[in-house]
N, C-alpha and C positions, 0 to 999 in steps of 0.2 A: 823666372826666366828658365827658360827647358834649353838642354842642351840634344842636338842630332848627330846623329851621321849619316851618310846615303854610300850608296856605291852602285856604280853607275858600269855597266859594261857595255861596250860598243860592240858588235856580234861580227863587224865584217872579217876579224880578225882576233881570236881568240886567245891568243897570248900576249895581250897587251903589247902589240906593240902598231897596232892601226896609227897612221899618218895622224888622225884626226886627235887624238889624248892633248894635245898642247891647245889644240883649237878646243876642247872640251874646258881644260882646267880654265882658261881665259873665261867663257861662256858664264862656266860657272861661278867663278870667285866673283863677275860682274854682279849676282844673283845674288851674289850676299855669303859665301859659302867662303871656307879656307881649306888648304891642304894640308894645312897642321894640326895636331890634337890640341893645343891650348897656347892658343897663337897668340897669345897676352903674355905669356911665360917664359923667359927662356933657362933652358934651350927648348929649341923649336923641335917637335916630334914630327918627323915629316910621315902622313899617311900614303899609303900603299895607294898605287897607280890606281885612278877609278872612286877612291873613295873620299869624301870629303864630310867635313865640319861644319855645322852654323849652330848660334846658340840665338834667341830670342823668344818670342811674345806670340808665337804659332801654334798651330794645331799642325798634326801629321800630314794632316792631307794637303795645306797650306804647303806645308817643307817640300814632299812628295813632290806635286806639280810646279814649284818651284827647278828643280833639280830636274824633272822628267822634261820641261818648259827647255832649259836649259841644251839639254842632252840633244833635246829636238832639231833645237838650232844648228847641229854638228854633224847627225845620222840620225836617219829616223830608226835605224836600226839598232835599237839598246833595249835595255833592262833595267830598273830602276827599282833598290830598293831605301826603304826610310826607317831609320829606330829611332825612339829619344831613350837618350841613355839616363840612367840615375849615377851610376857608377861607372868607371875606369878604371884598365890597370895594361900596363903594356911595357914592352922590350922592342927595342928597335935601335938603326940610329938617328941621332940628333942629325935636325937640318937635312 
């Protein structure tokens, strides 16, 4: 199983703070995706506005159009990118 992340930026408004991010994360977590780094674990990492987590049985492009699929439904106007990560490491807070 591969683990992702995407981050997703909505252009109408580039300081994250576009009306639309709450109507995004909803979209998205439908999609399969979380806003936590390892949402199995706590405590909970919560990711930065825009980016999000899914782990499964994908290929990139699979995860991509998933996310970008997503994004669509909210503004067409965004940016979409997709990693699979092997590795982690991170500072933030919890939840």
């Amino acid at each position: 199983m591969a683990t992702f992340i995407v981050r997703v930026e909505l252009h109408a408004n580039p300081d994250y703070t576009h009306p639309n991010y709450e109507k995004l994360h909803t979209a998205i977590e439908k999609a399969g995706f979380s806003r936590h780094l390892h949402p199995s674990a706590e405590p909970w990492y919560k990711l930065q506005t825009g980016t999000y987590r899914m782990e499964g049985n994908h290929s990139l492009e699979t995860v991509l159009d998933l996310a970008k699929n997503a994004a669509n439904s909210v503004d067409t106007n965004n940016s979409v990118i997709a990693m699979e990560m092997e590795k982690d490491a991170w500072v933030g807070p919890k939840k």
